[in-house]
VEXZA-941749 format. One record per atom (N, C-alpha, C, O): x, y, z. Coordinates in steps of 0.2 Angstrom, whole numbers, padded with zeros to 4 digits, always signed. Atoms other than C-alpha are relative to their C-alpha. Example, Ala and Ser with C-alpha at 12.3 -4.5 7.8 and 13.67 -1.06 7.14 Angstrom:
! residues 2
+0004-0006+0000
+0062-0022+0039
+0004+0006+0000
+0009+0005+0003
-0004-0006-0001
+0068-0005+0036
-0004+0005+0003
-0001+0011+0004
//
This chain:
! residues 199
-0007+0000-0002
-0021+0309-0480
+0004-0006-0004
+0001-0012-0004
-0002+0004+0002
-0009+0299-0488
+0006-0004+0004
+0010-0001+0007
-0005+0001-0004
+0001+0287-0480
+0005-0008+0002
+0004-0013+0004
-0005+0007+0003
+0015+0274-0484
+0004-0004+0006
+0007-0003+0011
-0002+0006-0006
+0018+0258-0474
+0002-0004-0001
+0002-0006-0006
-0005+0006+0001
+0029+0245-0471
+0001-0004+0007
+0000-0002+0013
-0003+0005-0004
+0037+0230-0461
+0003-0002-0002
+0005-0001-0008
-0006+0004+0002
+0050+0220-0459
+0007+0002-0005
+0009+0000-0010
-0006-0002+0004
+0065+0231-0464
+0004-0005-0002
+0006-0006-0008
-0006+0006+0001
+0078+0217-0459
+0005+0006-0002
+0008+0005-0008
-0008-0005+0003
+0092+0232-0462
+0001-0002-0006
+0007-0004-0008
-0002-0001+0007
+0089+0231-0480
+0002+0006-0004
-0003+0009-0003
-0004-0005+0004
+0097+0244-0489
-0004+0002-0006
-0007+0007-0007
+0008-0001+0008
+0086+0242-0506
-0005+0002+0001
-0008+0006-0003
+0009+0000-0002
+0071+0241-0496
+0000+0009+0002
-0004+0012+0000
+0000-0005-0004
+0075+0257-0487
+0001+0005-0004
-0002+0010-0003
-0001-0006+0003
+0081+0267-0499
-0007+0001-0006
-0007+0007-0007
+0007+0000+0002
+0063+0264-0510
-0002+0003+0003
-0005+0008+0001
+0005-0004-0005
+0055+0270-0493
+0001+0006+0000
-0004+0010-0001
-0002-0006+0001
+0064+0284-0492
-0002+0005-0007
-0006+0009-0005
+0002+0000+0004
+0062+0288-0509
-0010+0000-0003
-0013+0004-0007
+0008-0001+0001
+0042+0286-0510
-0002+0002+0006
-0008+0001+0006
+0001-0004-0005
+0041+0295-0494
-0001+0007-0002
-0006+0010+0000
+0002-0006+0003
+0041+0310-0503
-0005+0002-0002
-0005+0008-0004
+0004-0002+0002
+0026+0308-0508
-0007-0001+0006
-0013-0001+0006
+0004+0001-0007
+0018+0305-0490
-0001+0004+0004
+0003+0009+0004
+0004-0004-0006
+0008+0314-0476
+0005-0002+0006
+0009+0001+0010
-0001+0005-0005
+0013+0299-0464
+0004-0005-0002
+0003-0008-0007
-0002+0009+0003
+0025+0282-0464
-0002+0001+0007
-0004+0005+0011
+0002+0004-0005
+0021+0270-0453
+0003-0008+0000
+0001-0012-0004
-0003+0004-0001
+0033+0256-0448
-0003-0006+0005
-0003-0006+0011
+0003+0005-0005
+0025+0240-0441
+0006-0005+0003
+0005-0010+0004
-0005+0006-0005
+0042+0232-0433
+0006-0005-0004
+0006-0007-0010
-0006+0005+0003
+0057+0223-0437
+0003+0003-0004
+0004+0001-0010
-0005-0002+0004
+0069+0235-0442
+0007+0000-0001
+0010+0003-0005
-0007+0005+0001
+0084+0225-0441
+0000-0007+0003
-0005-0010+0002
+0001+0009+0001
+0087+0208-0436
+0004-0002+0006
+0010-0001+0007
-0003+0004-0006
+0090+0198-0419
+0003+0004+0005
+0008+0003+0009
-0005-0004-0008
+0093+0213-0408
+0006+0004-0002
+0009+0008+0002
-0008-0004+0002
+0110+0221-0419
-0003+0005-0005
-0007+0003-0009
-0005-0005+0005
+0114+0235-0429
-0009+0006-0001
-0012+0009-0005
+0007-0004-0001
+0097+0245-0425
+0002+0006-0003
-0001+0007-0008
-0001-0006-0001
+0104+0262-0424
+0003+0001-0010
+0002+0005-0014
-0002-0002+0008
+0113+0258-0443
-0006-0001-0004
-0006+0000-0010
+0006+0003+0004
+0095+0251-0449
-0005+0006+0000
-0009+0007-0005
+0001-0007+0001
+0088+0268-0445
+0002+0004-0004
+0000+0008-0008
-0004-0006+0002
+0099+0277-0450
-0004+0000-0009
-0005+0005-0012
+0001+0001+0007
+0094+0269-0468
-0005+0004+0000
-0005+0007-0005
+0007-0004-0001
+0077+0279-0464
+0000+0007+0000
-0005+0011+0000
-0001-0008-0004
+0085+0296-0459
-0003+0004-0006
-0006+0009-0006
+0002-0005+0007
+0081+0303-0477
-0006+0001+0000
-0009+0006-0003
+0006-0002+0000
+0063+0301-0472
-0005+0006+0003
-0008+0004+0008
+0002-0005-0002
+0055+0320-0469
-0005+0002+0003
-0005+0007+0007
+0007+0000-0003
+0038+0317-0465
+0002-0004+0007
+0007-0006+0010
-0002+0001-0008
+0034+0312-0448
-0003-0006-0002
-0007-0007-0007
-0002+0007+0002
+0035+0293-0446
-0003-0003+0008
-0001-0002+0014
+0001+0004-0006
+0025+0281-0433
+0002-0005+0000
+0003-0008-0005
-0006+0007+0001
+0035+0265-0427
-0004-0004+0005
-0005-0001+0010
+0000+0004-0004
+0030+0251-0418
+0006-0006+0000
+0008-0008-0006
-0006+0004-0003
+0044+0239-0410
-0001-0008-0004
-0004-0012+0000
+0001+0009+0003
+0044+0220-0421
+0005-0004+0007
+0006-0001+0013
-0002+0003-0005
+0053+0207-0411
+0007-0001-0001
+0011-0003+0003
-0007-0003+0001
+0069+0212-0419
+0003+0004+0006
+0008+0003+0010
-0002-0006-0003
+0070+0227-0409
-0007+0001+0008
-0013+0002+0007
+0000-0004-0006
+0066+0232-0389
-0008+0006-0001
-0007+0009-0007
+0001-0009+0003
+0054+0248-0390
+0004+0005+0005
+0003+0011+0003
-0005-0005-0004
+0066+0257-0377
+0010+0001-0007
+0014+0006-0008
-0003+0003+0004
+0079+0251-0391
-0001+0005-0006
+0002+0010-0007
+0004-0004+0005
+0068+0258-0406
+0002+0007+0002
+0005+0011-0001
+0001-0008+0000
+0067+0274-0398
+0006+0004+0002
+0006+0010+0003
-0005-0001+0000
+0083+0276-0395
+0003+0002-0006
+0005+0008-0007
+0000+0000+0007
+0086+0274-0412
-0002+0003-0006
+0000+0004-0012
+0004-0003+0007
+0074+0282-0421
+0002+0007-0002
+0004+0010+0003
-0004-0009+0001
+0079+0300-0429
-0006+0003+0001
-0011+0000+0001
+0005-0005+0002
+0069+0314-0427
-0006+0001-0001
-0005+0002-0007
+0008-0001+0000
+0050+0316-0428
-0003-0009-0002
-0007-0011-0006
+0002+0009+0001
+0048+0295-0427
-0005+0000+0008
-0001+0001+0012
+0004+0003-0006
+0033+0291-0413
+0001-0006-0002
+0000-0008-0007
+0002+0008+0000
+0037+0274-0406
-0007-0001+0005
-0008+0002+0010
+0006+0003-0002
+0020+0266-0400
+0001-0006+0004
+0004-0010+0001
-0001+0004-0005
+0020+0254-0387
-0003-0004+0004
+0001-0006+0008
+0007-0002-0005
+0003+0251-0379
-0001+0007+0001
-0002+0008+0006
+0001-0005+0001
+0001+0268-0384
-0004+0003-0005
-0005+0000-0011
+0006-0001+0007
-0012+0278-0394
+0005+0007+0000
+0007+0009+0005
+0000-0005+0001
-0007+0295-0403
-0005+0005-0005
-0010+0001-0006
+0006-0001+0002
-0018+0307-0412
+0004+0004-0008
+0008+0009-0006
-0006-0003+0006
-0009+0313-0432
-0007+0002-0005
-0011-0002-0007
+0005-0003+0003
-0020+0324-0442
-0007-0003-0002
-0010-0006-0006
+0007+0002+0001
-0036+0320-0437
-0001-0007+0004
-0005-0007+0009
-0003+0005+0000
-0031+0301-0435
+0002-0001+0008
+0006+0002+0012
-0005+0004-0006
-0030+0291-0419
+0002-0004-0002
-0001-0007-0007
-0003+0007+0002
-0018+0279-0420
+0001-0004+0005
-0001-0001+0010
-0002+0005-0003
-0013+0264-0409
+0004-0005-0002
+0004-0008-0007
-0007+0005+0001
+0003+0254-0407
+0001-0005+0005
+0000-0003+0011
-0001+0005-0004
+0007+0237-0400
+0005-0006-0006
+0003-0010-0011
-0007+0004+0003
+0024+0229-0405
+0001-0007+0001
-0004-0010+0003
-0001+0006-0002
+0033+0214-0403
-0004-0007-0003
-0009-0007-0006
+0004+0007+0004
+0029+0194-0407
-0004-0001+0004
-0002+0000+0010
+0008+0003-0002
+0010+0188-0402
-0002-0006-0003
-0003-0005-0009
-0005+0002-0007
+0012+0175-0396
+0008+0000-0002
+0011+0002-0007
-0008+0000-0001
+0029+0171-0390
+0002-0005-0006
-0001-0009-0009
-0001+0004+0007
+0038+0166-0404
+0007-0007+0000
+0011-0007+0005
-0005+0007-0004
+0051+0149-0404
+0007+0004-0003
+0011+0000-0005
-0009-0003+0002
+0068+0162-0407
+0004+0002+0003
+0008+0005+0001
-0003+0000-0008
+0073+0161-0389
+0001+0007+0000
-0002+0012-0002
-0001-0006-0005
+0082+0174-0380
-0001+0007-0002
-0004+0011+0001
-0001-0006+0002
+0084+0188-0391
-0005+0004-0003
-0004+0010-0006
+0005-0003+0004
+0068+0190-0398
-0006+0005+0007
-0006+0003+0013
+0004-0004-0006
+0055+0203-0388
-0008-0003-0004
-0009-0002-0010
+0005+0004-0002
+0039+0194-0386
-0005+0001+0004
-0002+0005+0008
+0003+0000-0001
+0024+0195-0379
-0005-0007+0002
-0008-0010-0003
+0006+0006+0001
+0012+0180-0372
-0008+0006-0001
-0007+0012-0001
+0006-0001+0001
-0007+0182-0375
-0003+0005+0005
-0005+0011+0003
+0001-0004-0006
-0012+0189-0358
+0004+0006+0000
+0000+0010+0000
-0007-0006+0000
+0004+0203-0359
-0005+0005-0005
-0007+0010-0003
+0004-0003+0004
-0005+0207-0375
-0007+0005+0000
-0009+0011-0002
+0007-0003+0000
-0023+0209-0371
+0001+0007+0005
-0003+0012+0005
-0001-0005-0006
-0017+0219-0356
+0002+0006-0002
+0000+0011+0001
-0004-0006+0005
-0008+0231-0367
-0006+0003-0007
-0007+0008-0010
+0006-0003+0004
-0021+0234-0377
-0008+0000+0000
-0012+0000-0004
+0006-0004-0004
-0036+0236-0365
+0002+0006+0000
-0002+0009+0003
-0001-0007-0001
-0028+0253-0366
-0002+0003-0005
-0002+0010-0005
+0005-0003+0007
-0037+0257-0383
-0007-0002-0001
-0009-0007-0003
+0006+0001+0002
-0053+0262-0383
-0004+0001-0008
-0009+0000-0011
+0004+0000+0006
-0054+0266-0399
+0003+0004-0006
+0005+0010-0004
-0006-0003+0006
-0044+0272-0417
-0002-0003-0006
-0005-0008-0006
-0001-0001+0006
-0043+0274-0433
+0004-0005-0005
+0001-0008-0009
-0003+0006+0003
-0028+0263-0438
+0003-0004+0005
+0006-0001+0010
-0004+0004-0008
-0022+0249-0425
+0007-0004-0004
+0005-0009-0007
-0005+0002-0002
-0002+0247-0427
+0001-0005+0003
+0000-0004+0009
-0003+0006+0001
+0004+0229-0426
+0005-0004-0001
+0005-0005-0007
-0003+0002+0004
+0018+0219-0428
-0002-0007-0001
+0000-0010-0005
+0002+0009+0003
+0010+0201-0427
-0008+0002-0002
-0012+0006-0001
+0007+0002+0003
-0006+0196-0436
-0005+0000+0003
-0004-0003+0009
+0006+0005-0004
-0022+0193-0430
-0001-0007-0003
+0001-0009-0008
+0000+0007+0000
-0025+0177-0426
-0007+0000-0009
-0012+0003-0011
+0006+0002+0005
-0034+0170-0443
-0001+0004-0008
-0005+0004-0013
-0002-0004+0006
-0028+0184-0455
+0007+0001-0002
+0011+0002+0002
-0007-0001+0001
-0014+0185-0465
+0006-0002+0004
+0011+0001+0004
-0007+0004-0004
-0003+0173-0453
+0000-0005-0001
+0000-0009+0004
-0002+0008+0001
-0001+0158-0461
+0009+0000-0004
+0012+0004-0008
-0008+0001+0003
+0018+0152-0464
-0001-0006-0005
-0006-0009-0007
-0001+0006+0006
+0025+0141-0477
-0002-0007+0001
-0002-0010-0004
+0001+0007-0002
+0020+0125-0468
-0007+0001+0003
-0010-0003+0006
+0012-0002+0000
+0000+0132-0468
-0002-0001+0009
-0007-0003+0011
+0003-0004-0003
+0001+0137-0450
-0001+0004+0001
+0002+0008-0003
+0003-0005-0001
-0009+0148-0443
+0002+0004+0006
-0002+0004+0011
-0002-0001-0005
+0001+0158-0431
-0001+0010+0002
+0003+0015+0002
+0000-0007-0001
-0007+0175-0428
-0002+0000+0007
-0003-0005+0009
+0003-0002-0005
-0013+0183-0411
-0007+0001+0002
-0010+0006+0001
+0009-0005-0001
-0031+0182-0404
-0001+0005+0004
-0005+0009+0004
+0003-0007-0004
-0029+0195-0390
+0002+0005-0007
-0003+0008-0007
+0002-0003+0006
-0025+0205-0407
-0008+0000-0004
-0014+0003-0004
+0008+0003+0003
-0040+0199-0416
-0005+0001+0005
-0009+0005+0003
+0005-0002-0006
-0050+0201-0400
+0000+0008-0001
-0005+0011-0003
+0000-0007+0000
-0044+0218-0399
-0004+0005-0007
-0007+0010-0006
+0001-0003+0007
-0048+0221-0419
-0008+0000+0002
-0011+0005+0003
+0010+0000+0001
-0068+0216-0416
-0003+0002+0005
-0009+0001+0005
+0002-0005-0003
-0067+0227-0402
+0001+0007-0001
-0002+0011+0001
-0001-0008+0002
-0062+0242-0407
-0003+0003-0006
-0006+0008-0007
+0003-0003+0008
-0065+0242-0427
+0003+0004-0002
+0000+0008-0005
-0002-0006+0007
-0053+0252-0434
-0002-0001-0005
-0005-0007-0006
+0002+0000+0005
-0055+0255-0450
+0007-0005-0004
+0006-0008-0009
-0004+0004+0004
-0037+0247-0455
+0005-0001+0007
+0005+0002+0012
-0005+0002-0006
-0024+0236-0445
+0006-0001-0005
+0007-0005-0011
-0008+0001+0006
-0006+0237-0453
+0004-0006+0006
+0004-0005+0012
-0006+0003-0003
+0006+0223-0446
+0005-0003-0006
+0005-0002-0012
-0004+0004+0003
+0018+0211-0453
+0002-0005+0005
-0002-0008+0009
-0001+0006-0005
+0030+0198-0443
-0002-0007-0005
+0002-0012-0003
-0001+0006+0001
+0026+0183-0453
+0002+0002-0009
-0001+0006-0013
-0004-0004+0007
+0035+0185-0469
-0003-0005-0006
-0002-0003-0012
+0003+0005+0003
+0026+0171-0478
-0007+0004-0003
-0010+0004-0008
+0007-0001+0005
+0010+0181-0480
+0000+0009-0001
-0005+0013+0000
-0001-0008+0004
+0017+0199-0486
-0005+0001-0004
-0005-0003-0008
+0002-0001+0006
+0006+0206-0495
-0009-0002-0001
-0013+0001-0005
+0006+0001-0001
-0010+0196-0489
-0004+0005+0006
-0003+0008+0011
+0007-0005-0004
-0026+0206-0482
-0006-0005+0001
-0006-0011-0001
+0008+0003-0002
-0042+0201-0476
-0004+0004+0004
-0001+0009+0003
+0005-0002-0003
-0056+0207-0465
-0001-0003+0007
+0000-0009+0008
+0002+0004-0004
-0061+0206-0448
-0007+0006+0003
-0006+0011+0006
+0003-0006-0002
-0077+0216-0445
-0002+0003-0006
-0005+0001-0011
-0001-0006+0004
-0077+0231-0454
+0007+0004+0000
+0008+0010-0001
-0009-0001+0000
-0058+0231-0451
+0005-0002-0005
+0006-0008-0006
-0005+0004+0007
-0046+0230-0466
+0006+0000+0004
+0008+0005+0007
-0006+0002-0001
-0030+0221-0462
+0004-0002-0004
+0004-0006-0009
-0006+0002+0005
-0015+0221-0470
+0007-0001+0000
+0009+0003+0003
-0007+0003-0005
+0003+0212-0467
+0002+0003-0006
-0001+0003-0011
-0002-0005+0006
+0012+0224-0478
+0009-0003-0002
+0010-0002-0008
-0007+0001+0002
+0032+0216-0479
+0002+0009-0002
-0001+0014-0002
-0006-0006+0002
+0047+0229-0483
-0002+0002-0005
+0003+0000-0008
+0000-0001+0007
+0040+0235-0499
-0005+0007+0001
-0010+0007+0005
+0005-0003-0004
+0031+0254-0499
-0008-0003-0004
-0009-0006-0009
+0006+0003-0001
+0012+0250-0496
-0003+0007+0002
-0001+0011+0006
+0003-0005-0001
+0000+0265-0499
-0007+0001+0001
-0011-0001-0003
+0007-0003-0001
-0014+0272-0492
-0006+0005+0002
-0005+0009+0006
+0001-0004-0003
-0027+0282-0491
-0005+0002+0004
-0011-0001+0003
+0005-0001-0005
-0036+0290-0477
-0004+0006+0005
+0000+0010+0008
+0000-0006+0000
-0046+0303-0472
-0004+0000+0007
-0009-0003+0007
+0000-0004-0007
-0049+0310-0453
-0009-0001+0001
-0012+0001+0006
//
């Protein structure tokens, strides 16, 4: 299965219309969160997405609510939420939002640690585990070399073992992977990210 990934839209127009565009050649997209910015213009930061045909998994970043998300998402988009779905073969697992709380006050949708783990005791076990923040200690280092990823994420990764974790949320390490396990992680940024995987 092929299947094209991304983060951190931020209501880019560029970015989106690439996605769109190499969508064409996908099974599955998978959205790991932040498809617009501080809570506005959701519904038009979708909209940049609506061209995409294939069916599309979404988890909520800290931009966006998932009551929000779903609100907005067009047609054939699962949002995940502490929820697992099951897509050609393929369990999936979604869990949105910043981990931990992140310092961008009111408008940001957050998560503390305990909230997290709580939310995702609800996965026994998958395929790809959907993310918008990092595991603690992979690919979440910021410009100023902390290390601000999530352990109830990481906890969860070295329990479960998917075979791959898509997130994004720290925009500093787009692009960086690593391992935890037998778990490949990858903070993907808004750019497409393809994969492939087979049931």
């Amino acid at each position: 299965m092929r299947i094209l990934a991304f983060s951190d839209l931020h209501h880019s127009r560029a970015q989106a219309e690439a996605l769109v565009e190499a969508a064409r050649d996908a099974d599955l997209v998978i959205g790991a969160g932040d498809f617009c910015n501080a809570r506005r213009n959701l519904a038009e930061a979708m909209n940049l997405l609506s061209g995409i045909a294939v069916p599309m998994i979404a988890v909520p970043g800290n931009a966006e609510s998932a009551d929000e998300l779903r609100d907005a998402a067009h047609a054939g988009t699962t949002v995940l939420h502490g929820q697992g779905t099951e897509f050609g073969g393929l369990r999936i697992f979604g869990l949105g939002y910043g981990v931990p709380v992140t310092p961008f006050g009111a408008w940001s949708c957050d998560l503390d640690e305990a909230e997290a783990g709580a939310m995702l005791a609800n996965c026994e076990a998958a395929d790809i585990l959907v993310v918008h923040s990092p595991p603690k200690g992979v690919a979440d280092v910021t410009s100023q070399g902390a290390s601000v990823g999530s352990t109830a994420i990481r906890d969860a990764v070295a329990r479960i073992q998917p075979r791959l974790v898509l997130c994004g949320h720290i925009h500093d390490s787009w692009g960086q992977e690593g391992r935890i396990g037998d778990s490949r992680v990858v903070n993907l940024g808004p750019v497409p990210t393809w994969f492939e995987v087979r049931p």
